[in-house]
C-alpha positions as CSV (number, residue, x, y, z in Angstrom):
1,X,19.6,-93.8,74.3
2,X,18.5,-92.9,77.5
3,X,14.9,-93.2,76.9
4,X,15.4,-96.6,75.5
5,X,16.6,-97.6,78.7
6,X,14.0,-96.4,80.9
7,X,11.5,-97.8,78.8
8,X,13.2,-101.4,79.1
9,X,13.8,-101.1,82.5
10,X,10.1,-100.3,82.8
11,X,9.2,-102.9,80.9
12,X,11.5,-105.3,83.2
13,X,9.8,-104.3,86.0
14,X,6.2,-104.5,84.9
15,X,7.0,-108.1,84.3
16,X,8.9,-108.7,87.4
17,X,5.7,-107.9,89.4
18,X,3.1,-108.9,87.5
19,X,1.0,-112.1,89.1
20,X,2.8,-115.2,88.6
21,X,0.0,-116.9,87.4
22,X,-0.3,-114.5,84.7
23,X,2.8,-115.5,83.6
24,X,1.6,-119.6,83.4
25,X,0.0,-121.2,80.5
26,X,-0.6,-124.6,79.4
27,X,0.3,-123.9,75.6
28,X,2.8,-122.0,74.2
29,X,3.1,-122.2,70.2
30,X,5.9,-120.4,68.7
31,X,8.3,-120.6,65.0
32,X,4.9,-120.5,63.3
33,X,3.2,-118.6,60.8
34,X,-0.1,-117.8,62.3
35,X,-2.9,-116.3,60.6
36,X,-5.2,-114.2,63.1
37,X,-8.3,-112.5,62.8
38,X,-8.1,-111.6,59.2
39,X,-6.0,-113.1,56.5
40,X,-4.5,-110.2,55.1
41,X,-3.8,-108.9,58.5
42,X,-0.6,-108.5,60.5
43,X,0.8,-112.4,61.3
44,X,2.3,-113.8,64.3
45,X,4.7,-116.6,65.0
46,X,3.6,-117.4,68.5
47,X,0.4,-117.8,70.7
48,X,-0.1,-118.6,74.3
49,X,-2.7,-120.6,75.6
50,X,-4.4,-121.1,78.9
51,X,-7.8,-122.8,80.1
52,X,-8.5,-123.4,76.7
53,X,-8.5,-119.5,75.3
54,X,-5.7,-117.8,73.6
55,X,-4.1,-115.3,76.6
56,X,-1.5,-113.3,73.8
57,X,-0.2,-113.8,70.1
58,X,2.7,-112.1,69.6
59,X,6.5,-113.0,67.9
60,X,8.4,-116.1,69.5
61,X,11.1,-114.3,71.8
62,X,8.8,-112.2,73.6
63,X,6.5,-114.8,74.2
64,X,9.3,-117.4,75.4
65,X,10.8,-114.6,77.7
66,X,7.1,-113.6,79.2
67,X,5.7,-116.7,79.9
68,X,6.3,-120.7,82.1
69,X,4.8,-122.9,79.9
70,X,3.1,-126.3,80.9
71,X,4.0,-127.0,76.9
72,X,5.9,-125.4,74.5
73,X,5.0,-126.6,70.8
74,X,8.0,-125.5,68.1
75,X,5.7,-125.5,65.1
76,X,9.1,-126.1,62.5
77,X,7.8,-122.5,60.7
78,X,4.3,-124.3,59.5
79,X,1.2,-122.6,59.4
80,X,-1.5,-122.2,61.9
81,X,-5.2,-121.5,60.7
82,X,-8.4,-121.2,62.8
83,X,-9.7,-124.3,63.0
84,X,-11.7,-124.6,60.2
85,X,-15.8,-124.8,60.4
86,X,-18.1,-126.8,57.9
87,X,-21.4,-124.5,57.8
88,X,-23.6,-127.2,56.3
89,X,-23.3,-130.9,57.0
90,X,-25.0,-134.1,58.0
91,X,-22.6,-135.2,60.5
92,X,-24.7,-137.8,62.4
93,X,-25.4,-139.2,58.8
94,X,-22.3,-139.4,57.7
95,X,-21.5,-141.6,60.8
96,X,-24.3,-143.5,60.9
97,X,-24.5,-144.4,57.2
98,X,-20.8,-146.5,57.9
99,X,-23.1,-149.0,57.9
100,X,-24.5,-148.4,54.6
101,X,-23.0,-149.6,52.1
102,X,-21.1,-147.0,49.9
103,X,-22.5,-146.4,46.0
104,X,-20.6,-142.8,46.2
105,X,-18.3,-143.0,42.7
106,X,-20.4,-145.7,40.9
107,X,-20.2,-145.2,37.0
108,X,-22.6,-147.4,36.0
109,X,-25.9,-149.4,37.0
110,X,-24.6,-152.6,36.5
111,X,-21.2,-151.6,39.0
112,X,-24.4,-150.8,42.1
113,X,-25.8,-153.7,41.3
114,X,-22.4,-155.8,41.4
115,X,-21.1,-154.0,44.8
116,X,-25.0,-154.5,46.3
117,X,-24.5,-158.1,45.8
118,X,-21.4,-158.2,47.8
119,X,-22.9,-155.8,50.5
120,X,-25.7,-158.2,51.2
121,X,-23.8,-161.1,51.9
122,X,-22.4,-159.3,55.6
123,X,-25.3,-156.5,56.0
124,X,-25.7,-156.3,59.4
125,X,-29.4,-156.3,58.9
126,X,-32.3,-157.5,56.3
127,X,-32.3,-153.9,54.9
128,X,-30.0,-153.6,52.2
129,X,-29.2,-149.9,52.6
130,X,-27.2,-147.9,49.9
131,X,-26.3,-144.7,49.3
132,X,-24.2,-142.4,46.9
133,X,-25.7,-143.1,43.1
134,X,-25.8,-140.2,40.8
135,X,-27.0,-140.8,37.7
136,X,-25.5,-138.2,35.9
137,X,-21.7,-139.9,36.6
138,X,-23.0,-143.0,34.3
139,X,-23.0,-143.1,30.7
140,X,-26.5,-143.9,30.3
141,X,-28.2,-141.5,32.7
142,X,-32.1,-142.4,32.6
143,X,-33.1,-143.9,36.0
144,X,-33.0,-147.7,36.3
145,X,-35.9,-149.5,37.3
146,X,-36.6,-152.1,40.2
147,X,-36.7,-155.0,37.7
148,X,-33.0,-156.3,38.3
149,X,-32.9,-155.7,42.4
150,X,-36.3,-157.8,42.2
151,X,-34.4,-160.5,40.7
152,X,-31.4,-160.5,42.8
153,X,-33.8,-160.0,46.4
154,X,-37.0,-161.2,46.2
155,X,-37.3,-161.7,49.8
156,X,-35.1,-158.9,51.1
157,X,-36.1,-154.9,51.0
158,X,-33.8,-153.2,49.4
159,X,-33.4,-149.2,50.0
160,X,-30.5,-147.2,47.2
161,X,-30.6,-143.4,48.0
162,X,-28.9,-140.6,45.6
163,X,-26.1,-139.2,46.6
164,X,-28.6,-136.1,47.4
165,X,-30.3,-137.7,49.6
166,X,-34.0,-136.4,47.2
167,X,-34.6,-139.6,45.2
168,X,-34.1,-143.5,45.8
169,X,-34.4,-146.9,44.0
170,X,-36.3,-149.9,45.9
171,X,-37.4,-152.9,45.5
172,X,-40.8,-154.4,45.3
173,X,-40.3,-156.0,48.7
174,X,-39.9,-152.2,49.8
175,X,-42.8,-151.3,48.2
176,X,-45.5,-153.5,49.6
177,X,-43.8,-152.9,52.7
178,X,-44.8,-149.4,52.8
179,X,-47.8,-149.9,50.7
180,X,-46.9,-148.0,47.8
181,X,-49.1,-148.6,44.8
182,X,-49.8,-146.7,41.6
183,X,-52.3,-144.7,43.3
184,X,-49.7,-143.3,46.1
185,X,-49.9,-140.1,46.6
186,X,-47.8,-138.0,48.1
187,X,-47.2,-134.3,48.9
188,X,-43.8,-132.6,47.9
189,X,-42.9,-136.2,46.1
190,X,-43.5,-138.6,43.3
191,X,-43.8,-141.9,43.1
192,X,-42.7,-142.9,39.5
193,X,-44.6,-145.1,37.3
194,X,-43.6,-147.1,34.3
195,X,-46.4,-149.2,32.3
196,X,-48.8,-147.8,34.9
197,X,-47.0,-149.6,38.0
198,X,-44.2,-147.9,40.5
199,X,-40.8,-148.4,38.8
200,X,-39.2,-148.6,42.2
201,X,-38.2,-144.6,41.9
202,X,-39.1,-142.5,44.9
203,X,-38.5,-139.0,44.5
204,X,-38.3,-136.3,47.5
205,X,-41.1,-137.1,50.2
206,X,-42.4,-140.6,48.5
207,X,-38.9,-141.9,49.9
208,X,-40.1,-140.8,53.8
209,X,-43.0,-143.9,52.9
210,X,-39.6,-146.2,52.9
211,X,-37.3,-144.7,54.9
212,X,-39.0,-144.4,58.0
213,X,-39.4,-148.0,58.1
214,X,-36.0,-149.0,57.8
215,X,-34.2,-150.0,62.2
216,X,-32.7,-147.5,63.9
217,X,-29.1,-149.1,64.2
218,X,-27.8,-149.4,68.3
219,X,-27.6,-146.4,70.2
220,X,-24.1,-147.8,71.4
221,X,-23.2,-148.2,67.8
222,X,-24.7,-144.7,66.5
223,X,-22.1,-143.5,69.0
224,X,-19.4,-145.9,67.9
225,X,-19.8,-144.0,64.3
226,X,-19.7,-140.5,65.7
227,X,-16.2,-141.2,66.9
228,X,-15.1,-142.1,64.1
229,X,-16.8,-139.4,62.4
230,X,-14.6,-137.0,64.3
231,X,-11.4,-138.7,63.8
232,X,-12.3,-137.9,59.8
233,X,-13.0,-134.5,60.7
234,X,-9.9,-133.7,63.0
235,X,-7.6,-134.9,60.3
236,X,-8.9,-132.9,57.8
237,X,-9.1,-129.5,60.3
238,X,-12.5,-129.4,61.0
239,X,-12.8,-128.2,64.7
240,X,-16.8,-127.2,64.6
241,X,-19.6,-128.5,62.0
242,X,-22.7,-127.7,61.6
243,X,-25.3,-130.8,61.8
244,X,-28.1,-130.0,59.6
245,X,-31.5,-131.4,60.4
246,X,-31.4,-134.4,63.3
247,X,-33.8,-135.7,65.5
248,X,-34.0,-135.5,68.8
249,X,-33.1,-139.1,69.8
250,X,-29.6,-138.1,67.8
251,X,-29.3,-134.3,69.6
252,X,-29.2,-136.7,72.8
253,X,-26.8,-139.2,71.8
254,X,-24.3,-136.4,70.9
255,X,-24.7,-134.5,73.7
256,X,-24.2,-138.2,75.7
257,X,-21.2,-138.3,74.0
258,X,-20.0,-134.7,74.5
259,X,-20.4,-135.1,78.5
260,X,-18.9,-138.0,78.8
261,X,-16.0,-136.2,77.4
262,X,-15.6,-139.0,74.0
263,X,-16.8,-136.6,71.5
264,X,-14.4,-133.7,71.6
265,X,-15.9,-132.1,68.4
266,X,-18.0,-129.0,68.6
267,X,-21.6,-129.3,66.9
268,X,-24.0,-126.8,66.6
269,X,-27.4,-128.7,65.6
270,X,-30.6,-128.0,63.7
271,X,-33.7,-129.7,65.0
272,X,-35.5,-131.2,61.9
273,X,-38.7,-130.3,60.7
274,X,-41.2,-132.2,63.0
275,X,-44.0,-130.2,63.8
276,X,-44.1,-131.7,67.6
277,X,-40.8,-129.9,68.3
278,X,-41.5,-126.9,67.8
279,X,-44.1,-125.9,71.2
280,X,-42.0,-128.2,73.3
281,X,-38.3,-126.3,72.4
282,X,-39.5,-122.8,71.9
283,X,-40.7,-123.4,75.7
284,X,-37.4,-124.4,76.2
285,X,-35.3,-122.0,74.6
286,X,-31.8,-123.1,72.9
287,X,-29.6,-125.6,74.7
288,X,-25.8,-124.7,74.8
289,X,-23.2,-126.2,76.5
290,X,-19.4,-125.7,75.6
291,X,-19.4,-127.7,72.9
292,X,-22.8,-128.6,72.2
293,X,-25.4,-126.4,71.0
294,X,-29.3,-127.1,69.4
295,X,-30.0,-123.3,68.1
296,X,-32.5,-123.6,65.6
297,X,-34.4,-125.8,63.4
298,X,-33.9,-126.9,59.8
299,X,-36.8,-126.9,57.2
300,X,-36.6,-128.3,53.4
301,X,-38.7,-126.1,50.7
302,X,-37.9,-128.4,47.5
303,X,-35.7,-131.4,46.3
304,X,-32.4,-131.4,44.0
305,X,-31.7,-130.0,40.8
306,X,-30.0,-133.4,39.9
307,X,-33.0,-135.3,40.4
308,X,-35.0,-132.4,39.3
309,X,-36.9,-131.7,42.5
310,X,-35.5,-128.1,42.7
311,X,-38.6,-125.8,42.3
312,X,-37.9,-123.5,39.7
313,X,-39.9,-120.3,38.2
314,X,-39.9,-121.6,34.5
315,X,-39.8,-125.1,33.5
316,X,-36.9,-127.1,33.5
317,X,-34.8,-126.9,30.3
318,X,-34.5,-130.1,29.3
319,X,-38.0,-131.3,30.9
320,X,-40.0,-128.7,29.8
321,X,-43.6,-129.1,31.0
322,X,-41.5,-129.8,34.9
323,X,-41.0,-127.7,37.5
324,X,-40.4,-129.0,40.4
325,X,-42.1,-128.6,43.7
326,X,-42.3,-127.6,47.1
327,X,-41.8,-129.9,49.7
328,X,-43.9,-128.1,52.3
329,X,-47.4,-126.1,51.9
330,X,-46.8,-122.3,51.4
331,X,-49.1,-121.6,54.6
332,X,-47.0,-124.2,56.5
333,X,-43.6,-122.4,56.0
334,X,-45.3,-119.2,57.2
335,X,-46.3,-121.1,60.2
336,X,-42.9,-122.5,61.5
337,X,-41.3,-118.8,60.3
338,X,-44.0,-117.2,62.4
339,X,-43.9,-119.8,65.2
340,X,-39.5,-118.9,65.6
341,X,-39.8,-115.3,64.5
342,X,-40.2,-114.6,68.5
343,X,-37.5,-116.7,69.4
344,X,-33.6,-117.3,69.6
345,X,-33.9,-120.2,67.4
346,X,-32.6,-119.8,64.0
347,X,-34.4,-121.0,61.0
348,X,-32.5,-122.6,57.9
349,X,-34.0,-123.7,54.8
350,X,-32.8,-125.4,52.4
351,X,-34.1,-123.8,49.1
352,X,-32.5,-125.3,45.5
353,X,-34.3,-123.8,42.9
354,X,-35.0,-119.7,42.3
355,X,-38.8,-120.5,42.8
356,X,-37.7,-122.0,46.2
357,X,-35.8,-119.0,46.8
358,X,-37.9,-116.7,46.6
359,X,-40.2,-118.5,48.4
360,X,-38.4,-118.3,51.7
361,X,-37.2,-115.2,51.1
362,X,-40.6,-113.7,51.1
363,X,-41.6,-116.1,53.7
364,X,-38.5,-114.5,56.1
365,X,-39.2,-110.9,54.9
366,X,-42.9,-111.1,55.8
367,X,-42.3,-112.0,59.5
368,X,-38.9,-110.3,60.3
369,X,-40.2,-107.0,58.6
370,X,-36.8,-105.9,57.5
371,X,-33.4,-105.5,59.2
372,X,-32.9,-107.8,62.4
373,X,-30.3,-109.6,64.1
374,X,-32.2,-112.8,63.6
375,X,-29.6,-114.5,61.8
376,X,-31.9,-116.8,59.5
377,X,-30.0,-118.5,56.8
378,X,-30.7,-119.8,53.7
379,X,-29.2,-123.3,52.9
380,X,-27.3,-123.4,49.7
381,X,-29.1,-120.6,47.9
382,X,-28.5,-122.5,44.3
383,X,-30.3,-120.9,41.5
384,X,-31.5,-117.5,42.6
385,X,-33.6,-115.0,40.3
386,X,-31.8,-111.6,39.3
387,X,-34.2,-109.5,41.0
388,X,-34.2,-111.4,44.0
389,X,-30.9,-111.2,45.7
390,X,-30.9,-108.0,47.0
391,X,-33.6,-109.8,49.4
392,X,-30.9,-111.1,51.0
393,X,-29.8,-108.0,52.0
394,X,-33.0,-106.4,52.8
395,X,-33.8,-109.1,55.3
396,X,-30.7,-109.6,56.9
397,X,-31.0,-113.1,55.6
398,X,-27.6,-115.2,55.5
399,X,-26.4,-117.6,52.2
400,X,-25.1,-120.7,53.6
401,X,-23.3,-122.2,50.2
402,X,-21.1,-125.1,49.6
403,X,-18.5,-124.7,46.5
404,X,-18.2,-128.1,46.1
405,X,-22.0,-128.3,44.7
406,X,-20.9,-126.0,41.7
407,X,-18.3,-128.6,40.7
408,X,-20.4,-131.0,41.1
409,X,-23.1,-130.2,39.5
410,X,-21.3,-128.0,36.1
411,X,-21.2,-131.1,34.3
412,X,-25.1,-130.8,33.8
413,X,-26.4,-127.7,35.6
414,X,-26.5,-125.5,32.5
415,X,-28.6,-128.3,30.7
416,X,-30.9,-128.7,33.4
417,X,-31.2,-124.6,33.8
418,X,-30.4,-123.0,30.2
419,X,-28.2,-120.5,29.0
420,X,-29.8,-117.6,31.2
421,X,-30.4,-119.2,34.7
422,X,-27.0,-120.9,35.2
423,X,-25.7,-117.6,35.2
424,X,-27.3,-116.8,38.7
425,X,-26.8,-120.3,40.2
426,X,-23.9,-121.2,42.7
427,X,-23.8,-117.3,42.6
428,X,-21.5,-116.9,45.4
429,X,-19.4,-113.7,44.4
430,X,-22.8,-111.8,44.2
431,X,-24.0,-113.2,47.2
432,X,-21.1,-112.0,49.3
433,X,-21.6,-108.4,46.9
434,X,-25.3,-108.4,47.9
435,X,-25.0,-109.8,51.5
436,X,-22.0,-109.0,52.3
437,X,-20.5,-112.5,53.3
438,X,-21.6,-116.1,52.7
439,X,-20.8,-119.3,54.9
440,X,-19.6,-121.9,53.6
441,X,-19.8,-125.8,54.2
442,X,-19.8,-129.1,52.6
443,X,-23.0,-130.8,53.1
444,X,-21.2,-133.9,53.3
445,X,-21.6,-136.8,52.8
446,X,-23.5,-136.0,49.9
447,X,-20.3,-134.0,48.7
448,X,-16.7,-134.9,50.0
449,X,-16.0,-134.2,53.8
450,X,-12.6,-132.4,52.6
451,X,-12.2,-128.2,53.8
452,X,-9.5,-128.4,51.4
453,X,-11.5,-129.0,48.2
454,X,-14.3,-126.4,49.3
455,X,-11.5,-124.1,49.6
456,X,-10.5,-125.0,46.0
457,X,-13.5,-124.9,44.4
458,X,-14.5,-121.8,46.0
459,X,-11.3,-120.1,44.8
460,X,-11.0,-121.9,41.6
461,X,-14.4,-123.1,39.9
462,X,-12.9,-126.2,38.9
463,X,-12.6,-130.1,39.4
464,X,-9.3,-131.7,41.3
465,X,-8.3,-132.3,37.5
466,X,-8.1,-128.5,37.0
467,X,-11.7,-128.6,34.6
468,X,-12.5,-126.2,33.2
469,X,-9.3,-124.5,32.4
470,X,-11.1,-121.1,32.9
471,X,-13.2,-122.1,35.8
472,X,-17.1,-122.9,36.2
473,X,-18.8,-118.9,35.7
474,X,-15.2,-117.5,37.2
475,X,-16.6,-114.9,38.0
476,X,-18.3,-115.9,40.8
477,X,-15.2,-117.7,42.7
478,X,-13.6,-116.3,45.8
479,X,-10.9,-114.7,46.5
480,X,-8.9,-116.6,49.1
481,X,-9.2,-114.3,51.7
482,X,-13.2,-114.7,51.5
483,X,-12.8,-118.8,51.0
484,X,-10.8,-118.8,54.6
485,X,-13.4,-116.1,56.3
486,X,-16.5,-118.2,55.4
487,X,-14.9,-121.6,56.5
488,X,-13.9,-119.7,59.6
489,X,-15.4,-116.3,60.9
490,X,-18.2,-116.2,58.8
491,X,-19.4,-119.5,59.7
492,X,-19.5,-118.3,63.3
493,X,-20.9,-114.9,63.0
494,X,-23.8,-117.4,61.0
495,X,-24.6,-119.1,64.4
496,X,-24.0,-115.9,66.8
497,X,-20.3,-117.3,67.5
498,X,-17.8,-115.0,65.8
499,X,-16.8,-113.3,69.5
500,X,-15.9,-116.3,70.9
501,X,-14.4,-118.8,67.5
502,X,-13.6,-118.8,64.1
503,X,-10.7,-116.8,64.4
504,X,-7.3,-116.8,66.5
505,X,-7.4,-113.3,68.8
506,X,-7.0,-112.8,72.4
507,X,-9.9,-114.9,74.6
508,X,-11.1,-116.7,72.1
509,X,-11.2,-120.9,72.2
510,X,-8.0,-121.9,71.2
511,X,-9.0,-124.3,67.9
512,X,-6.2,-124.0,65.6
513,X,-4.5,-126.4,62.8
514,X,-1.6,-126.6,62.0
515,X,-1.0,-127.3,57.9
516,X,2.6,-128.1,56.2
517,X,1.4,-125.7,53.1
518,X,0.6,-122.0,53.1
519,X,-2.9,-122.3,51.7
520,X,-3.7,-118.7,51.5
521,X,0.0,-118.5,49.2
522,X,0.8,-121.3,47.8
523,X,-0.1,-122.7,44.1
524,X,-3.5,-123.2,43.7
525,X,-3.5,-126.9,42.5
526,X,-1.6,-127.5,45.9
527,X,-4.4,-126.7,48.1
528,X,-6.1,-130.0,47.3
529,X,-2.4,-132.0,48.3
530,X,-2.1,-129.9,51.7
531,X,-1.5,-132.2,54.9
532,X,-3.3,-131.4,58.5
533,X,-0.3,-132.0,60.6
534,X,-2.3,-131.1,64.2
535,X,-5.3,-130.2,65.3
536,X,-6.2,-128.7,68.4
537,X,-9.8,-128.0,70.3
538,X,-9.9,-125.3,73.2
539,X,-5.7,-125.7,72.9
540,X,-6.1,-129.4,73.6
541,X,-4.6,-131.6,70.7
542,X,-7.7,-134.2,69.8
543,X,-5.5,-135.0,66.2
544,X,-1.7,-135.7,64.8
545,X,-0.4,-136.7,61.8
546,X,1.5,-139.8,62.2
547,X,5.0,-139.2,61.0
């Protein structure tokens, strides 16, 4: 009894004369359920925040007696997450293709054709821009041909990209614009004929011969669209995202945008592949800021498997004198791997099929000779060759995967890939065996922006209406401690972050969310159904659910 007393009185005094300013924060959250570093670690019910970093978690009494509070938040017993983190996005896409008018969804030719029509009559330009057709959602899943959109606009260019963002439908007018005959050629793409003449298909790099000639909209309204972009993210609990693959021009409107203080969401970017960047930022070395970051640069080495651009080893299954291709020269992916390998910048390439794969793999083990701290990643890793994963390992090489892609795609994967192959594609339980851990992401907007259903898919291989019963190859889903960590600390560790984000411990940023369900307990259909209530950036609150 006596020692219990001299301990509190100890304790009493130690608070009495510690530094009052010690003592003041601007947050204090407390009645919560907070899940720290790890998930299946010891959980707190209170955290105090000040200049933007957690000071102390800890249990609500203590941390109400210990410290002044500019705010005290009394979270009603919800539960508090690391903000989440979306590894693999297009963020600056998905803003500025609001303008664009949305085919994501579309079951049928005929139902593009009928919501084109209405597009065009307020498009806020003479390009009629789509995007989000998959073929394989429609009954009759053969690619259309330009024939109809050449009756409807014969005096308008009309531009419809796959949801993928690796194969597109225009118009003649598009054509002669970009001079695209039946004797185009075209490195790492096709231009598809029919009766000898282009059909108006453009698969991979033929679409680049459109694309590029398509107006830039406003810089005032590209910014206009990243706001709004961010207000989608914050209400879904994305705190951070990864934006694969912009230009420069963009990487200057958003960091416009973050120091003027509007754009409050943090954005680590990839350069594109433009072989002018690469001399001019290695000489300048990665730009960071507090909430900005360009770290590395993102390269493509083949299409999509559903618009069968993936490169694979052996032929396609149901095409079967068809590969695929590369979209870059072998000796040219040596060169920008060589170019970085002497640098901080990271280098991320998107590789499909297990020819791809291995590709880049051998590419990255050839110049970074084994174990390093590099970092490199590998962007969604789909189809991968038995023998080859272990590359991952032995090359320190990082899977950047999105579980939304295997639901997706299972509808058709295994007819596109055969019996053997689809059991090593969307891999991700033996990629976090073989690596260790994966991160995760979206790639939105060519799959839904939503945390939630990567979560679900990652843990449960199956669509929001719970197909297949047994889940997609189940035995490649995640347990729900790795889903959380690769949305969270793994995605940071992927970009050199994880001591200063993706998880809630003492000095860290302070970006939590605050959910009404208990996604790490709760049934597994009610993950998708789970509400963001509040979302906070460096213990600012940038989002609230409207009661």
């Amino acid at each position: 009894m006596l020692k219990n007393s001299f301990i509190l009185t100890l304790a009493i005094l130690f608070f009495s004369c510690a530094d009052p300013a010690e003592k003041e924060v601007d947050l204090l959250v407390h009645n919560a359920t907070i899940y720290p570093a790890e998930p299946s670690s010891k959980k707190f019910s209170a955290m105090a925040v000040r200049n933007g970093s957690i000071v102390e978690m800890g249990h609500s009494d203590k941390l109400l007696q210990k410290y002044k509070a500019k705010e005290v938040l009394d979270a009603d017993q919800k539960f508090i997450y690391p903000g989440f983190i979306d590894a693999h996005c297009h963020f600056s896409g998905y803003a500025t293709d609001m303008w664009k008018c949305n085919l994501v969804g579309t079951s049928s030719y005929a139902e593009i054709l009928d919501k084109i029509k209405v597009y065009s009559q307020t498009a806020p330009m003479k390009w009629i821009y789509g995007r989000g057709w998959d073929q394989n959602d429609w009954d009759n899943k053969t690619y259309p041909d330009k024939s109809e959109l050449d009756a409807l606009f014969p005096d308008r260019p009309v531009f419809l990209k796959r949801i993928d963002g690796h194969a597109a439908i225009v118009n003649q007018v598009a054509l002669d614009l970009a001079n695209i005959t039946a004797s185009t050629t075209v490195s790492g793409g096709s231009v598809v004929l029919k009766n000898g003449k282009p059909s108006g298909l453009l698969i991979d790099n033929a679409m680049d011969l459109v694309d590029q000639l398509v107006p830039l909209i406003p810089d005032s309204l590209a910014r206009k669209y990243y706001l709004a972009a961010q207000q989608t993210c914050f209400s879904l609990g994305l705190t951070q995202v990864h934006d694969c693959g912009i230009s420069e021009h963009t990487a200057e409107l958003l960091d416009q945008a973050q120091q003027a203080g509007d754009l409050k969401m943090k954005i680590f970017a990839l350069l594109s592949d433009d072989s002018t960047y690469y001399a001019k930022w290695i000489k300048k070395g990665v730009y960071k800021t507090d909430r900005f970051t360009i770290g590395g640069f993102k390269l493509y080495a083949d299409g999509a498997l559903g618009s069968r651009g993936a490169c694979l080893l052996q032929p396609y299954h149901d095409e079967t004198n068809w590969h695929g291709f590369l979209l870059r020269e072998k000796n040219y992916l040596m060169w920008v791997a060589s170019q970085l390998a002497g640098t901080n910048f990271q280098l991320c390439t998107h590789a499909i099929g297990d020819s791809a794969n291995r590709q880049i793999l051998n590419t990255y083990g050839a110049v970074l000779k084994g174990k390093n701290e590099k970092r490199w990643r590998i962007e969604h890793a789909q189809v991968i060759d038995e023998k080859d994963f272990q590359l991952f390992a032995d090359y320190d090489i990082i899977p950047s995967v999105q579980p939304t892609h295997a639901t997706s795609d299972m509808y058709w994967a295994k007819e596109r890939l055969g019996e053997k192959r689809i059991k090593n594609a969307y891999a991700y339980q033996k990629l976090i065996q073989t690596r260790g851990f994966v991160a995760l992401g979206t790639d939105f907007p060519v799959e839904d922006i939503s945390p939630f259903k990567t979560f679900y898919a990652a843990i449960g291989r199956r669509d929001a209406k719970g197909f297949p019963e047994q889940g997609f190859n189940p035995e490649q889903a995640l347990t729900r401690e790795q889903a959380l960590k690769g949305m969270t600390i793994w995605a940071s560790y992927s970009i050199f972050e994880e001591k200063i984000k993706g998880s809630l411990e003492k000095n860290k940023t302070a970006d939590f969310i605050i959910l009404d369900t208990d996604i790490m307990m709760c049934d597994e259909k009610e993950v998708l159904n789970t509400k963001v209530l509040a979302t906070y950036i460096n213990g600012e609150k940038v989002f609230e659910l409207k009661k």
